[in-house]
C-alpha positions as CSV (number, residue, x, y, z in Angstrom):
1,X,0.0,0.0,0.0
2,X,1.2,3.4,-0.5
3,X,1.7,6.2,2.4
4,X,-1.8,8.2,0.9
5,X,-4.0,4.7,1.5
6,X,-2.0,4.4,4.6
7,X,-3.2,7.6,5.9
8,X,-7.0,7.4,4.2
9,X,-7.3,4.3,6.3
10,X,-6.3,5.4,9.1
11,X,-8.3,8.4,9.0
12,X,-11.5,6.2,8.4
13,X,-11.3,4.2,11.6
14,X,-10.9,7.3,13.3
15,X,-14.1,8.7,12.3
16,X,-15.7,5.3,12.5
17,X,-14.4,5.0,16.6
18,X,-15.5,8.7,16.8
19,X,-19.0,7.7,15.2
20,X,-19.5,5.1,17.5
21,X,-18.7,6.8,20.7
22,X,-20.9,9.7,20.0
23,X,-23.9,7.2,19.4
24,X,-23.4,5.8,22.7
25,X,-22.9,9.3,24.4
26,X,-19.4,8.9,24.9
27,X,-18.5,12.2,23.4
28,X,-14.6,12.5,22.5
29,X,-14.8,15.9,21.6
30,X,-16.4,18.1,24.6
31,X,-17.2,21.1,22.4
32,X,-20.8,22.6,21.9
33,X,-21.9,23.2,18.6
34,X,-21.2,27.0,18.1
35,X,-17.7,26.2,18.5
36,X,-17.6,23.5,16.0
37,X,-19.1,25.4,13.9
38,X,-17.0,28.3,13.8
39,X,-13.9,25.6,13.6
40,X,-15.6,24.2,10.7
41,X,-16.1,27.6,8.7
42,X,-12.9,28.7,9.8
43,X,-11.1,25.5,8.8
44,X,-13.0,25.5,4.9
45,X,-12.3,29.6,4.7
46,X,-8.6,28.8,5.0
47,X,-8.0,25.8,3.3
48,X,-10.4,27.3,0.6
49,X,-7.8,30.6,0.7
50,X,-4.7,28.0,0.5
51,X,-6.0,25.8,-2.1
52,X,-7.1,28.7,-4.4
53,X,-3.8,31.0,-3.8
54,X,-1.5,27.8,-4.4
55,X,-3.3,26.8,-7.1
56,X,-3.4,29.6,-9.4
57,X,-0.3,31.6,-8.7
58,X,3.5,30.1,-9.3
59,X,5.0,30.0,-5.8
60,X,6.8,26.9,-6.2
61,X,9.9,26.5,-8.3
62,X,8.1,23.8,-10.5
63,X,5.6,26.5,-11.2
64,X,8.1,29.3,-12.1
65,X,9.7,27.6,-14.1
66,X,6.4,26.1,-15.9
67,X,5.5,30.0,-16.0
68,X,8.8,31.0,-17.6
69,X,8.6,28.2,-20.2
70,X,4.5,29.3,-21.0
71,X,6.2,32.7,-21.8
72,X,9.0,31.7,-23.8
73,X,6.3,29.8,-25.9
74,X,4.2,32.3,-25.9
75,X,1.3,30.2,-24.2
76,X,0.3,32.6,-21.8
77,X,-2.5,35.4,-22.2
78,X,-1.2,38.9,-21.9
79,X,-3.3,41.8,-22.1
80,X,-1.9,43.8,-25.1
81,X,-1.9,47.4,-24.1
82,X,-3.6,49.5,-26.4
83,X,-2.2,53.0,-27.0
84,X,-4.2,56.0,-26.9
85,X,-5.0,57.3,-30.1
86,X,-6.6,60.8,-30.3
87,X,-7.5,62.4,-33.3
């Protein structure tokens, strides 16, 4: 198995042990519901922020140099400025 199943499968018998506790009121988590939701919104704003951010801006060196070879193909779309013509 590789290290991403690995981690999957752990991750699934957590939330299946977690599942059955809170069904027989063992709660693991002692947290009312305003908090976990806060955590929750909080946690989706900032991986949404991450995700989006990493994903289309070159920040790693794979994707500068991916950016610098788009350009020296000219693959990219640039805005071609437009001069101002007054008659």
């Amino acid at each position: 198995m590789d290290k991403g199943t690995i981690i999957r499968t752990i991750m699934l018998l957590l939330a299946l042990v977690n599942q059955f506790l809170v069904i027989y009121g063992k709660s693991p988590l002692p947290i009312d519901s305003l908090l976990a939701e806060h955590v929750v919104s909080g946690l989706f704003t900032v991986v949404t922020t991450l995700t989006a951010w990493f994903k289309n801006n070159y920040v790693t060196k794979t994707g500068m140099k991916q950016r610098k070879t788009l350009i020296e193909k000219g693959l990219t779309k640039k805005k071609k400025r437009r001069k101002n013509i007054r008659k």
